[in-house]
Structures are given as C-alpha cells and as structure tokens.
PAKEDO-292862 format. One line per 3 residues: number of its first residue (from 1); their letters; for each residue x, y, z of N, C-alpha, C, CB. Coordinates in Angstrom, 2 decimals. Glycine has a CB too. Layout:
% PAKEDO-292862
NUM) A) X:Y:Z:X:Y:Z:X:Y:Z:X:Y:Z ~ ...
***
This chain:
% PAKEDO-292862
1) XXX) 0.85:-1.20:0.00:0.00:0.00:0.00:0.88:1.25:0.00:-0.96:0.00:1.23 ~ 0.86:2.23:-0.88:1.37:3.64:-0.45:1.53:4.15:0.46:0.95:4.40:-0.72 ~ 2.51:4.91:0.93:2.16:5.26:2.20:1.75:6.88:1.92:3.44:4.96:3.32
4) XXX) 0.48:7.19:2.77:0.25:8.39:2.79:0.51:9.44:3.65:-0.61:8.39:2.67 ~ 2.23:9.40:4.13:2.46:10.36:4.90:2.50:9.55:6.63:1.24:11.56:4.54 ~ 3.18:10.22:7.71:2.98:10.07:9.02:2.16:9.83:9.47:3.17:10.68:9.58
7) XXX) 2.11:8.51:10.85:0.84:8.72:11.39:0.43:9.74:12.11:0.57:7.88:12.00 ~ -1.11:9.82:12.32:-1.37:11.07:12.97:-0.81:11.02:14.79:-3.16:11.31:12.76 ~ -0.49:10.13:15.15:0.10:10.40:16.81:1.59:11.13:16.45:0.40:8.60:17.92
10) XXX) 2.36:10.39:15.30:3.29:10.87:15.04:3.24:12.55:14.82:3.65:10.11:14.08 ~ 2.62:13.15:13.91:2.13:14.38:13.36:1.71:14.84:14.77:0.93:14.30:12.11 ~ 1.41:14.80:15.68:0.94:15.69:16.59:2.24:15.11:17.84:-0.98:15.47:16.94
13) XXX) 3.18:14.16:17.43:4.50:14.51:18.73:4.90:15.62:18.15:6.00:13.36:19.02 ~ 4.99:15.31:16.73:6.21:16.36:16.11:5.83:17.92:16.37:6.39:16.16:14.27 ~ 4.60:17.63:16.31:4.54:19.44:16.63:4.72:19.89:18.00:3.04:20.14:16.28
16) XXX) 4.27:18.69:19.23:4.47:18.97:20.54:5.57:19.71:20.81:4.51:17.92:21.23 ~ 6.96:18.24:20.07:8.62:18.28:20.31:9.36:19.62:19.97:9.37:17.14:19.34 ~ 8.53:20.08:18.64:9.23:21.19:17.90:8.83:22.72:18.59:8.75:21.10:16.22
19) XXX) 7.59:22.36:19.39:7.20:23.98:19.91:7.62:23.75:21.63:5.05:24.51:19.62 ~ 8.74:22.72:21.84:9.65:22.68:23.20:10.79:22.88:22.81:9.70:21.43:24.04 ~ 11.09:24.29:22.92:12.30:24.88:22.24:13.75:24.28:23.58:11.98:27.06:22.05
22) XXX) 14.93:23.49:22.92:15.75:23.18:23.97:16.38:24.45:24.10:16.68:22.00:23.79 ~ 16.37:25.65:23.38:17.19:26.74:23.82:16.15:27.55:24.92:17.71:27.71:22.42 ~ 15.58:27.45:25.03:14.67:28.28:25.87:15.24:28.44:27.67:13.06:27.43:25.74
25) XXX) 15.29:29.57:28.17:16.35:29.84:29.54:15.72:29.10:30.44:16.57:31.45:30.19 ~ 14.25:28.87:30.43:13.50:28.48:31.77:13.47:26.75:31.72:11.74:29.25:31.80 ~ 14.22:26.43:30.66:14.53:24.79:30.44:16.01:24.71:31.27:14.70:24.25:28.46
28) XXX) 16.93:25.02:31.43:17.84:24.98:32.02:17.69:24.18:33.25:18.18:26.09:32.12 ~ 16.90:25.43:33.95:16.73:24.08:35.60:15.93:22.95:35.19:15.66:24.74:37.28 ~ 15.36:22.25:33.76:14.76:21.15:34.87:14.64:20.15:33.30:12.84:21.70:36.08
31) XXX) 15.58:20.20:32.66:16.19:19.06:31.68:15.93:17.38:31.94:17.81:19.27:31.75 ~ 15.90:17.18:33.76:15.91:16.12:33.90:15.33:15.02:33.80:16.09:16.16:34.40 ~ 13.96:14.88:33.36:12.64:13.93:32.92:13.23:13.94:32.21:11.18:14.08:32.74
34) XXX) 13.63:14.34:30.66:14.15:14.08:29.49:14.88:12.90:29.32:14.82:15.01:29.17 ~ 15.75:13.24:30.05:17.09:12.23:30.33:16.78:11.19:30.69:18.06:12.56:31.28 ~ 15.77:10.85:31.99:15.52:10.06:32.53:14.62:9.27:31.39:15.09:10.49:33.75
37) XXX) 13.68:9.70:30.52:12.67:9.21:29.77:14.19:8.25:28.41:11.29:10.91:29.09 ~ 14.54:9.17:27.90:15.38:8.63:27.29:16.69:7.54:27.77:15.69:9.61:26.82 ~ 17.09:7.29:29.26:17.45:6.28:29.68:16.77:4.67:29.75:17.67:6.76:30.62
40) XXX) 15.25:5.24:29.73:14.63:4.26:30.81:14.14:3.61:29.32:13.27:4.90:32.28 ~ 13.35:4.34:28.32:12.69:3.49:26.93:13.46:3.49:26.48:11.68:3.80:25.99 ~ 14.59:4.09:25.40:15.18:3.99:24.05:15.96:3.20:23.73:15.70:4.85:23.68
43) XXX) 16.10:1.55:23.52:16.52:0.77:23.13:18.06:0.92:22.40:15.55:0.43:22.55 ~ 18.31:2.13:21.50:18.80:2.46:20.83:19.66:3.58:21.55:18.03:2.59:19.91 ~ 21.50:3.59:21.23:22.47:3.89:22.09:22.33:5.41:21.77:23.92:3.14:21.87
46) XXX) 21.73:6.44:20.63:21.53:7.26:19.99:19.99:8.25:20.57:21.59:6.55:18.68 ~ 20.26:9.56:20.84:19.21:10.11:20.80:19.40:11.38:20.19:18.69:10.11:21.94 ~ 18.18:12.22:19.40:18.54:13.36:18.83:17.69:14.80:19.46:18.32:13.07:17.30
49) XXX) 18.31:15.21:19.31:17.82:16.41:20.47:17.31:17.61:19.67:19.19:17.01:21.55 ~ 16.33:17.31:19.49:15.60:18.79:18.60:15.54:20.06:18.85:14.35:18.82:18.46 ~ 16.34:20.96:18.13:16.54:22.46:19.02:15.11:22.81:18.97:17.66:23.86:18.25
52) XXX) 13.89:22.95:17.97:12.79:23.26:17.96:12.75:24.77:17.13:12.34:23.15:19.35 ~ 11.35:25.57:17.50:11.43:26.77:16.70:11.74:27.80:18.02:9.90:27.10:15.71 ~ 12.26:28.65:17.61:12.55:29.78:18.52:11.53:30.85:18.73:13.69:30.41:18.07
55) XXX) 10.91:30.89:19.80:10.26:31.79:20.32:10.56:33.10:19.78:10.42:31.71:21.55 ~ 9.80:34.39:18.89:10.17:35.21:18.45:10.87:35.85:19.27:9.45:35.68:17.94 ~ 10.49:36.58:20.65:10.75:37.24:21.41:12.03:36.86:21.80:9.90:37.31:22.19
58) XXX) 12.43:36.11:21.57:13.59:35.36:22.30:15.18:36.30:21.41:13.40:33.15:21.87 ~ 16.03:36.33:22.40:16.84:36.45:21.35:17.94:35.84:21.41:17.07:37.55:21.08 ~ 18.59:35.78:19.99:19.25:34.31:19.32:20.57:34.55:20.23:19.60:34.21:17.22
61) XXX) 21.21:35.04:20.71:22.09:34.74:21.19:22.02:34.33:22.40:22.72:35.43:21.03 ~ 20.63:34.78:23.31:20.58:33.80:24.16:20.46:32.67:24.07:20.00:33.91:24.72 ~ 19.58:32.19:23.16:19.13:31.24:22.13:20.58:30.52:22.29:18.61:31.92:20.46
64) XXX) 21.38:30.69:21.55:22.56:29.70:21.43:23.31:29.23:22.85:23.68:30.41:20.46 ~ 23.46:30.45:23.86:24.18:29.84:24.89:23.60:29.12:25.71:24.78:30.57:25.54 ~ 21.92:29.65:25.55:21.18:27.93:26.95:21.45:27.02:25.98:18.91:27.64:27.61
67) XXX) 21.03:26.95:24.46:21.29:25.59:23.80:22.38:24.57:24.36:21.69:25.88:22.43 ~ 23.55:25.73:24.37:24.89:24.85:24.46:25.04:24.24:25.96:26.30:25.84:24.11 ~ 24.23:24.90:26.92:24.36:24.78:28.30:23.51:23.36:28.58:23.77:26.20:29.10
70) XXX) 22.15:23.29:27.65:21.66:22.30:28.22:22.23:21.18:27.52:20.30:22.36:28.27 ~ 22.94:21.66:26.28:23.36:20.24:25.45:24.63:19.42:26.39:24.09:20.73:23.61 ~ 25.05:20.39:27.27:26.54:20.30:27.48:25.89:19.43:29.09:27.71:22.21:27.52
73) XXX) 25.02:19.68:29.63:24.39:19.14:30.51:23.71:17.46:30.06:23.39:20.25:30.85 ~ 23.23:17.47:29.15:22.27:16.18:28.33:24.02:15.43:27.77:20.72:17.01:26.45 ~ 24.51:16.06:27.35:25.42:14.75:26.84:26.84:14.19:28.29:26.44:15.51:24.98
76) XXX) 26.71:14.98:28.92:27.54:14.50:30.74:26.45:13.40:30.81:27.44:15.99:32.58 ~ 25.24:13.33:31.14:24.20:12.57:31.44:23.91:11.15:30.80:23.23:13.36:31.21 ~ 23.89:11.62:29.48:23.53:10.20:28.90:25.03:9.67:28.63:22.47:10.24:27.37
79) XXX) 25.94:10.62:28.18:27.32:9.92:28.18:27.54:8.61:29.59:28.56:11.36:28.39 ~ 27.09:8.72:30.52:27.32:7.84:31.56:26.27:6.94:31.16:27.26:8.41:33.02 ~ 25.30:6.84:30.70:24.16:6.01:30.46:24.48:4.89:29.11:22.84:7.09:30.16
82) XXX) 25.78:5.02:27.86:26.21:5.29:27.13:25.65:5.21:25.87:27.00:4.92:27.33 ~ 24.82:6.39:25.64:23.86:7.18:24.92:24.46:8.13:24.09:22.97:7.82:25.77 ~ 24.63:8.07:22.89:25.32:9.48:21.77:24.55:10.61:21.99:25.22:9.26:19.91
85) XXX) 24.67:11.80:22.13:23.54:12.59:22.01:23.86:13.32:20.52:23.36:13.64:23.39 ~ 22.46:13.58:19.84:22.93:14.06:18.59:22.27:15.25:18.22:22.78:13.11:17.58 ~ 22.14:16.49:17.06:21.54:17.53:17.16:21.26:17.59:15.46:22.38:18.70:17.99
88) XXX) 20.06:17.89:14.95:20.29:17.85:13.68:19.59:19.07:13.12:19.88:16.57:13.11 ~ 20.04:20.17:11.80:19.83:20.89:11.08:18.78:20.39:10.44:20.76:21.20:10.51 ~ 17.42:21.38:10.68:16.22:21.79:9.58:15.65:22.57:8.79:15.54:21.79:9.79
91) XXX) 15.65:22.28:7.64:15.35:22.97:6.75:14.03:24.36:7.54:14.85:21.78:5.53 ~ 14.27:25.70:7.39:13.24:26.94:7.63:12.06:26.85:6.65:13.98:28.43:7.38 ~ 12.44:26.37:5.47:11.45:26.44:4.36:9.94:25.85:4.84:12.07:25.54:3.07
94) XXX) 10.57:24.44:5.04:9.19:23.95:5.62:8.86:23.97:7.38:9.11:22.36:5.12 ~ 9.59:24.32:7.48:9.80:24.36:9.49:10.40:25.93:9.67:11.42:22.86:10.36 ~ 9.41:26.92:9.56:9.76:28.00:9.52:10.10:28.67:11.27:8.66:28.62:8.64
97) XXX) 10.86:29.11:11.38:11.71:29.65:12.94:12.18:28.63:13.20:10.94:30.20:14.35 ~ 12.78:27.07:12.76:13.45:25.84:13.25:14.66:26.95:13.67:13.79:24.35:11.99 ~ 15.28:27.28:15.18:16.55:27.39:15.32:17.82:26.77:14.82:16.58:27.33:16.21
100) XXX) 17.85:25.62:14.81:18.80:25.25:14.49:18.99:24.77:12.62:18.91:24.30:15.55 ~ 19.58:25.49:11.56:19.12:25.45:10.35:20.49:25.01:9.04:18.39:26.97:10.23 ~ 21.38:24.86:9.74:22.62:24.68:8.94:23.41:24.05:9.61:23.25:25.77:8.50
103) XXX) 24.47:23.49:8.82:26.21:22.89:9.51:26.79:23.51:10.00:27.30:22.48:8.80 ~ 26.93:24.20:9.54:27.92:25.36:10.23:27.39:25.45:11.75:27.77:27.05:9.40 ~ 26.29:26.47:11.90:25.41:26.87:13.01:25.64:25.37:13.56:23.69:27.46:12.64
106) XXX) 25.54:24.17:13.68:25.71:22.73:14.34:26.71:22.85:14.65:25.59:21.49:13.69 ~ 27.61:22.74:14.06:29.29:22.65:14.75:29.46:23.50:15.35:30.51:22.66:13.98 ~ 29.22:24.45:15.14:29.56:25.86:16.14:29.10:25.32:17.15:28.86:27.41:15.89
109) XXX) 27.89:25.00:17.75:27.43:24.60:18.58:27.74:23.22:19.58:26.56:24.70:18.06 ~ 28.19:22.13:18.50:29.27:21.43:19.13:30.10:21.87:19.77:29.86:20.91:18.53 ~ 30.92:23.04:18.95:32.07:23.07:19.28:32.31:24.01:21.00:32.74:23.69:17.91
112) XXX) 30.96:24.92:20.97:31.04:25.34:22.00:30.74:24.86:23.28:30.65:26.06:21.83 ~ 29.55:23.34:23.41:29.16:22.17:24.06:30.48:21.68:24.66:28.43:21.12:23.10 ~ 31.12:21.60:23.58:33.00:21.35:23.91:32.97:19.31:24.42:33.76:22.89:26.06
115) XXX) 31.98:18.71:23.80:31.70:17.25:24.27:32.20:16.28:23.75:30.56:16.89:24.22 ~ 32.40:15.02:24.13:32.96:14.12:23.18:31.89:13.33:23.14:34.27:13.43:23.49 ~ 30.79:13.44:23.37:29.51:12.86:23.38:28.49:13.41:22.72:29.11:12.73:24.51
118) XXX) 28.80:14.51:21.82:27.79:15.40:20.67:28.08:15.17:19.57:27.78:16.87:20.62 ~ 26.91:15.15:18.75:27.69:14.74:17.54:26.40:15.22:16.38:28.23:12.81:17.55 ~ 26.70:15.20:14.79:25.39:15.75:13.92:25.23:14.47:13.58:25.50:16.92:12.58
121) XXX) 23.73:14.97:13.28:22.48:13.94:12.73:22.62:14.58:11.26:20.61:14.13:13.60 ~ 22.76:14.31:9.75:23.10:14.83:9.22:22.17:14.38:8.29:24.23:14.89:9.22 ~ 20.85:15.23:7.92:19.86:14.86:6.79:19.91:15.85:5.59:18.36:14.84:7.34
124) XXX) 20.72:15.04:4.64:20.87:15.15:3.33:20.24:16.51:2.53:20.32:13.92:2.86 ~ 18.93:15.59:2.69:17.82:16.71:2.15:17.22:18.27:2.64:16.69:16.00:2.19 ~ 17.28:18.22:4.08:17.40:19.13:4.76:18.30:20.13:4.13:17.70:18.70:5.89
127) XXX) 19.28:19.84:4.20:20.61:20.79:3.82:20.75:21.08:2.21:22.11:19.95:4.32 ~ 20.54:20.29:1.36:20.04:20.48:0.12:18.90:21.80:0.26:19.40:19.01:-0.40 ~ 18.08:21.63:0.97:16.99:22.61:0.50:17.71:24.20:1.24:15.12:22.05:1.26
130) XXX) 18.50:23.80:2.04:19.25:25.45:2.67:20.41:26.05:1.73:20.17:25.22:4.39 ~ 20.40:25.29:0.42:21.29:25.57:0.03:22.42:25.26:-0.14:21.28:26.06:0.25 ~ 23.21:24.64:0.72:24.66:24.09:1.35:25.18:22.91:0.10:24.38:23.18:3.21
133) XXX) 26.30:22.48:-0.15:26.69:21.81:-0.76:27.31:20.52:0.18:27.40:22.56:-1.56 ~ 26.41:19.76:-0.04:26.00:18.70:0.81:27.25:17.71:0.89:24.65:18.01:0.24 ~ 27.34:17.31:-0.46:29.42:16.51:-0.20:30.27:17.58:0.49:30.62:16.19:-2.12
136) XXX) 30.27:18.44:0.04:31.28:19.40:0.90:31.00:19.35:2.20:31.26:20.88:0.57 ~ 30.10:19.61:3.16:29.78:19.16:4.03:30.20:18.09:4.74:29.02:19.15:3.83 ~ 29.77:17.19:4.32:29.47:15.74:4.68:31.41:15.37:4.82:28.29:14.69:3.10
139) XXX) 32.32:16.02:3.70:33.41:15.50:3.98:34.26:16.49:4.82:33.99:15.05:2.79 ~ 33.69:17.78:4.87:34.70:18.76:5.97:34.04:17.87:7.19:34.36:20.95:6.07 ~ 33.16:17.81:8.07:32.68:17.18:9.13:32.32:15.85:9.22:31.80:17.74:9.44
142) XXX) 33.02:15.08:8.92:32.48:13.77:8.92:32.75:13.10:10.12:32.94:13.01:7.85 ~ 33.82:13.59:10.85:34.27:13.19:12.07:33.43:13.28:13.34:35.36:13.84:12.25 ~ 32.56:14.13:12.66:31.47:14.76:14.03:30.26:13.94:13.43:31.08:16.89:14.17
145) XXX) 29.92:13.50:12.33:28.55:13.13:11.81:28.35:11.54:12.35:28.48:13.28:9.99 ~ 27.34:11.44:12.96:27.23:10.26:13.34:25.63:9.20:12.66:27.33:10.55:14.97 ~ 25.24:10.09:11.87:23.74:9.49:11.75:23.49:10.43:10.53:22.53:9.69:13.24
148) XXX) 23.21:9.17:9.06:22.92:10.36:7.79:21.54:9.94:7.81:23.79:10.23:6.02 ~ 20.71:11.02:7.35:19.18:10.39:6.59:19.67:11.45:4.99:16.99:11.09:7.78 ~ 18.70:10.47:4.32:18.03:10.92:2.96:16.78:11.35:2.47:18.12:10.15:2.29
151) XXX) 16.41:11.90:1.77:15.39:12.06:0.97:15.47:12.70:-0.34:14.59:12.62:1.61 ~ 14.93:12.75:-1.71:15.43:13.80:-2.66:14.32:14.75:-2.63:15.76:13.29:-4.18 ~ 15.11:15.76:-3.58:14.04:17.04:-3.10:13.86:17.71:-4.67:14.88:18.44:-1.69
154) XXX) 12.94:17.76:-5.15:12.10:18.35:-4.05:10.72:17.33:-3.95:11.68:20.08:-4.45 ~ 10.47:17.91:-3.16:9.07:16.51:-2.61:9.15:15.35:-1.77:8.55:15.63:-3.78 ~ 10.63:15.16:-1.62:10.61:14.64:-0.15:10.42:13.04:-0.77:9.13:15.37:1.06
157) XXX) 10.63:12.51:-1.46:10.73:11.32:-1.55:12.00:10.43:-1.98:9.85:11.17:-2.19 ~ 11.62:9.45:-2.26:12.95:8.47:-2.84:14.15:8.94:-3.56:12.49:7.52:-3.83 ~ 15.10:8.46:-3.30:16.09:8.94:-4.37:16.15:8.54:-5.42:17.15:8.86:-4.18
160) XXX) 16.13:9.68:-6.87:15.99:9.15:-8.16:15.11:10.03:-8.20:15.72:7.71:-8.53 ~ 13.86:10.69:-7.91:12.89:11.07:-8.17:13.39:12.79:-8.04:11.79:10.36:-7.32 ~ 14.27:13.65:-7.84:14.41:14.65:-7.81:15.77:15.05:-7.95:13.84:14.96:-6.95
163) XXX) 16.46:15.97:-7.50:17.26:17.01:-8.13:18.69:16.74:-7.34:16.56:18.64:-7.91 ~ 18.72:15.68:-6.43:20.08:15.29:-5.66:20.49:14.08:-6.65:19.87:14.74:-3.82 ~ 21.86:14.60:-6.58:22.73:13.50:-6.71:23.34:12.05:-5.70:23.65:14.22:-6.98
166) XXX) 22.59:11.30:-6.03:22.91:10.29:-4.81:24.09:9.26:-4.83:21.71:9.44:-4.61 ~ 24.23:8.71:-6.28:25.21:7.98:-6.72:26.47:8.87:-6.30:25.04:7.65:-8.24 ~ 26.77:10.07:-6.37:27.84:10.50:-5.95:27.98:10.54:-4.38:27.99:11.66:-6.56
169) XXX) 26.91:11.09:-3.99:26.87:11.09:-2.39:27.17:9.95:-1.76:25.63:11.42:-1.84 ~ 26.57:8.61:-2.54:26.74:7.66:-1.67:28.03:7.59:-2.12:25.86:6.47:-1.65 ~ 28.47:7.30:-2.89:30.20:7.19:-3.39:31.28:8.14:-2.32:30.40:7.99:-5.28
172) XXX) 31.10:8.78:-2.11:31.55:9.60:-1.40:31.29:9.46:-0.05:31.24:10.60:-1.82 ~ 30.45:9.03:0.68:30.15:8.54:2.11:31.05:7.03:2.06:28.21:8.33:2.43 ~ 30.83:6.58:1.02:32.04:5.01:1.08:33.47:5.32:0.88:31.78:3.76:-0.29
175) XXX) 33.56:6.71:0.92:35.02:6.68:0.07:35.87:7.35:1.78:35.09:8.18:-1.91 ~ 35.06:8.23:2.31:35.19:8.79:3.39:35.35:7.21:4.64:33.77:9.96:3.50 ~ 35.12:6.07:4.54:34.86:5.46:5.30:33.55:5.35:6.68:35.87:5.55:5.44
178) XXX) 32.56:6.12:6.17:31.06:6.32:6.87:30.62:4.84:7.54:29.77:6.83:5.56 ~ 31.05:4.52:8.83:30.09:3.47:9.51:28.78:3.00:9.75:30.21:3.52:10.30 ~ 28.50:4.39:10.01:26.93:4.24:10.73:25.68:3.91:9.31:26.45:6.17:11.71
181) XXX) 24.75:4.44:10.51:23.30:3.92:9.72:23.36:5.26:8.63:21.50:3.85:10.97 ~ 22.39:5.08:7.16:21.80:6.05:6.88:20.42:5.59:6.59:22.45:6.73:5.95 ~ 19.75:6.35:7.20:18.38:6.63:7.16:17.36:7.07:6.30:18.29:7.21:7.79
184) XXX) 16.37:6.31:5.87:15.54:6.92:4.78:14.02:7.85:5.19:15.15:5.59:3.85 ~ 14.52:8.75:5.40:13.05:9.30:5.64:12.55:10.10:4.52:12.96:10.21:6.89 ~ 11.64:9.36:3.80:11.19:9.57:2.84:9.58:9.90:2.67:11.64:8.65:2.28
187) XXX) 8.82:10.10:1.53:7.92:9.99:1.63:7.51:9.40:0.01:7.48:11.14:2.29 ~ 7.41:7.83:0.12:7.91:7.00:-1.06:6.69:7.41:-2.08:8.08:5.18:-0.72 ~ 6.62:7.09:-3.43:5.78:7.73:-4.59:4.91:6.74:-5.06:6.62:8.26:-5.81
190) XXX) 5.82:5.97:-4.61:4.78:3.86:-4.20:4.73:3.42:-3.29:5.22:2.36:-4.66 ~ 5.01:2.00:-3.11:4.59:1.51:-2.14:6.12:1.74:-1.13:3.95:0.00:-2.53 ~ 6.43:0.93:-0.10:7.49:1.22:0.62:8.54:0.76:0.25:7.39:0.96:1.70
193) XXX) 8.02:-0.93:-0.66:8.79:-1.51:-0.46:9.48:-2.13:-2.05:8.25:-2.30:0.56 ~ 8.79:-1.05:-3.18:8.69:-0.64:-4.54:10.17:0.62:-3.99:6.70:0.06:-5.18 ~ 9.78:1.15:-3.56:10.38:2.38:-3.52:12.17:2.61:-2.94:9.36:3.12:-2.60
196) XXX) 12.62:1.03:-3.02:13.89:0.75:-2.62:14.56:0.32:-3.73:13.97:-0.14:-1.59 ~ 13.84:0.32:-4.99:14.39:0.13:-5.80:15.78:0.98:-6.68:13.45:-0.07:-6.21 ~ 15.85:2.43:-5.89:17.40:2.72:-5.81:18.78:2.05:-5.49:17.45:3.47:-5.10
199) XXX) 18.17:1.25:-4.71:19.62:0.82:-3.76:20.47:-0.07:-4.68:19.27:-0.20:-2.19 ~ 19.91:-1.19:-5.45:20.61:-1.47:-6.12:21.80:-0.92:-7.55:19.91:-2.05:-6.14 ~ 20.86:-0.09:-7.71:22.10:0.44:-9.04:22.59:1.52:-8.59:21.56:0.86:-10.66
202) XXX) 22.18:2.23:-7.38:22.83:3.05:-7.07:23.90:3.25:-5.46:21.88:3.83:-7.33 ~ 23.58:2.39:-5.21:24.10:1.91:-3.48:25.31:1.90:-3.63:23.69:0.38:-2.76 ~ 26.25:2.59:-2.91:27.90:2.04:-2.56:27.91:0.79:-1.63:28.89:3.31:-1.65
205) XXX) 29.26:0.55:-1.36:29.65:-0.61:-0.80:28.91:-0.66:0.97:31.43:-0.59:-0.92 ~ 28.86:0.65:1.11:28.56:0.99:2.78:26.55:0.93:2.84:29.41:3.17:3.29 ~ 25.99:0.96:1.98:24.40:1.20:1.86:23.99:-0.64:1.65:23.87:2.50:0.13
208) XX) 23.37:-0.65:2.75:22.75:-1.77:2.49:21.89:-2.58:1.30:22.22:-1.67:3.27 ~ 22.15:-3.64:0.72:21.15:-3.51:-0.68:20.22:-4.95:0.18:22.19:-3.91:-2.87
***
C-alpha cells in the first residue's frame, strides 16, 4: 500500500517536540525527565535532540548559549548512560523559525558544548533545501557526523525522483569510510517496499542492498 504520509500520533509529537524549544532559559533548571525518559525506553544507544522553533521574542544569542548549556548538561548525562547525544539541522522552508538550520550553526554549537559525546544527525535533504553543498559538508565534518538520513528534493521522496545527486553522495560517504546507519526518511511515490528500488544500481559498498 502507499504510504500516505505520518501517522497522525506521530504528526501531533512532532509538533508537541518542535514547539519545546531546547534553547529556551527556563529549560535549564529542569532538563531532567528528558534524560531520565530517554534512559529508561530507548533501546537504541543514539538520541537526537531537537533544538525546535525559537520563540520570536527570544533572542538568538541567548538562544545559542542555553542551547549549548543544556546540550553540554544532556550529553555528561547520557554519556554515563552510554547514549550518543545528537543535534540535527532543519530545513526553515518547511519548518519556519526551526533554530537550528545549517552545519555550520551545528558545529559551532558542538564546538562550543566542547563534548565528546555530541555529535550531527546529518539529513541530506534538509541541507540540500538550505542551500549548502552537501558533499562538501558531509566530507569537511564527517568526524562529528554520526547518523545520515536521505530524501530527494524536491518533494521529499525516494532517491531518483528529484534534483540530488545520490550515486555520488553515496560514493563519497564510502570513500570517506562512513560506519553508521543512513536513514531513509522519505515519503515514497509507491509503495514502501517498490520504492527501494534505488539501492541497487545506485548503493555504494557501505548502503545496504
């Protein structure tokens, strides 16, 4: 069957998650349910920490230093739990006030976290739509990238169906030596399982076929 998009519980976390801004000052004291929620369910050694949209009123430079304060707090925490904590760049276009919106702006933010337990979530498509030149990217920071997703754009689906180059990308994530997972978050044009029909002619050695 097609899939028609997210489920609706899903569609209504995402908006919960995204309008709980982690830069926000009055989050500072009390981070700790978070942590605890993400110790106690998540199966998975990885969690990603959504900066969210920024409160207009707010301003961005405060904005960046609680970010870094609570990130720098969340990855001491789960680092003992031994949990990656990760932060990932969203496209404004469709997630308009997303704080956190580029690589650059990410690393900076790493870099000021100052952690060996932070690291980018690094979605392809996202960064495609900001503009950024996505191999370039992907190979200045790869040391920090711990988690790729895909999608092509425009429209958010499979690769092949739009305006990214993937055969190179993936070539280039194998050439870099890329371990981890990459992720398809897509929104397929068939069925789910029609819609993998990239991987074969276009998959490097590191992409699962």
């Amino acid at each position: 069957m097609p899939s028609t998009g997210r489920p609706r519980a899903y569609r209504a976390f995402s908006k919960k998650t995204l309008n709980r801004f982690t830069a926000w000052p009055r989050e500072i004291s009390h981070p700790t349910p978070g942590l605890a929620l993400a110790q106690g369910l998540f199966p998975r050694p990885r969690v990603n920490c959504l900066a969210g949209i920024k409160p207009a009123a707010l301003d961005a430079a405060v904005a960046h230093q609680t970010m870094i304060t609570n990130l720098r707090y969340a990855a001491a925490r789960l680092d003992t739990a031994g949990i990656r904590l990760l932060i990932e760049p969203i496209n404004t276009h469709e997630v308009p006030g997303f704080f956190l919106s580029s690589t650059e702006q990410a690393i900076d933010i790493v870099g000021g976290v100052g952690s060996d337990n932070l690291f980018l979530q690094f979605d392809m498509y996202h960064m495609h739509l900001m503009g950024e030149n996505v191999a370039r990217a992907i190979e200045r920071h790869a040391p920090r990238i711990d988690h790729i997703q895909l999608a092509d754009a425009p429209g958010r689906h499979e690769p092949g169906t739009g305006e990214i180059d993937y055969p190179a990308l993936f070539a280039l994530i194998d050439r870099i030596g890329y371990s981890g997972w990459v992720g398809c978050e897509y929104l397929p044009l068939v069925s789910t399982e029609a819609s993998f029909g990239w991987r074969p002619a276009s998959a490097g050695a590191g992409i699962p076929r």
